[in-house]
C-alpha positions as CSV (number, residue, x, y, z in Angstrom):
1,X,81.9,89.6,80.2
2,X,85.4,89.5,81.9
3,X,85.3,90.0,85.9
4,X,88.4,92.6,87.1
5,X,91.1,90.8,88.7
6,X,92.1,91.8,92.4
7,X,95.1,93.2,90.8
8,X,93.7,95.1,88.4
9,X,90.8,96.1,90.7
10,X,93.6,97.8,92.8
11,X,95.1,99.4,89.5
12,X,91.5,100.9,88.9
13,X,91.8,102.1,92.3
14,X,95.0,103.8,91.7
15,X,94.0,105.1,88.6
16,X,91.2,106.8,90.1
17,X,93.0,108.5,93.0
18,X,95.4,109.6,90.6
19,X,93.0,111.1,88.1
20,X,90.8,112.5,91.0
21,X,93.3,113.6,93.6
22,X,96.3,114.4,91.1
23,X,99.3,115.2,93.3
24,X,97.4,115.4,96.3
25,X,96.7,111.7,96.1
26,X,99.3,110.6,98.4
27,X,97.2,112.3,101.0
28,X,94.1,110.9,100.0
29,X,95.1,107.5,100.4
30,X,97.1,108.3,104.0
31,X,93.6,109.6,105.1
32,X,92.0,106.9,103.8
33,X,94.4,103.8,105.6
34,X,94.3,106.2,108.9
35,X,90.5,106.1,109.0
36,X,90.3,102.0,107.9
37,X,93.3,101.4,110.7
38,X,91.0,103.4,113.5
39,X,88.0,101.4,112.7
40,X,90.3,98.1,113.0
41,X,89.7,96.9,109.0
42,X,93.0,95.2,108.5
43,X,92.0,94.1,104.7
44,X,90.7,97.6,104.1
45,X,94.4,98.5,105.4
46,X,96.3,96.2,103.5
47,X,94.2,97.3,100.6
48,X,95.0,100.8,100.5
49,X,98.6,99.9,101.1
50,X,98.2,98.2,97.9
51,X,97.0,101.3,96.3
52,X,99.6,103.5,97.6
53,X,102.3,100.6,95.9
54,X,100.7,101.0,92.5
55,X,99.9,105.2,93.1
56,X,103.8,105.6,93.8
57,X,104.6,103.5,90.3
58,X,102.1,105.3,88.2
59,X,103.7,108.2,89.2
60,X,107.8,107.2,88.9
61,X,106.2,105.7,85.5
62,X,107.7,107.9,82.3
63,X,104.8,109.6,80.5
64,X,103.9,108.3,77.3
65,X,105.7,108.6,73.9
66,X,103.3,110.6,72.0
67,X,105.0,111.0,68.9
């Protein structure tokens, strides 16, 4: 069995916030770097910034041809 790369552990991540939260993920993730920035987790921070990176291209991404 394959282990997930950090990359695509962040893609999972994104994934999930986007089939969860939908359009609303955007906030999602704000609240979520706001609460990891008050309790002073700098990974957890750069982490969620990440996320947001990959969020923002899944949704500039073109849907799928589904012809």
């Amino acid at each position: 069995m394959s282990r997930m790369t950090p990359e695509h552990q962040i893609w999972a991540v994104a994934l999930w916030v986007e089939k969860n939260h939908g359009d609303h993920g955007p906030a999602y993730i704000a609240e979520q770097i706001g609460r990891l920035a008050l309790a002073g987790d700098e990974a957890g921070v750069t982490t969620w910034k990440k996320v947001a990176a990959r969020y923002s291209e899944l949704k500039q991404a073109p849907p799928p041809d589904r012809s």
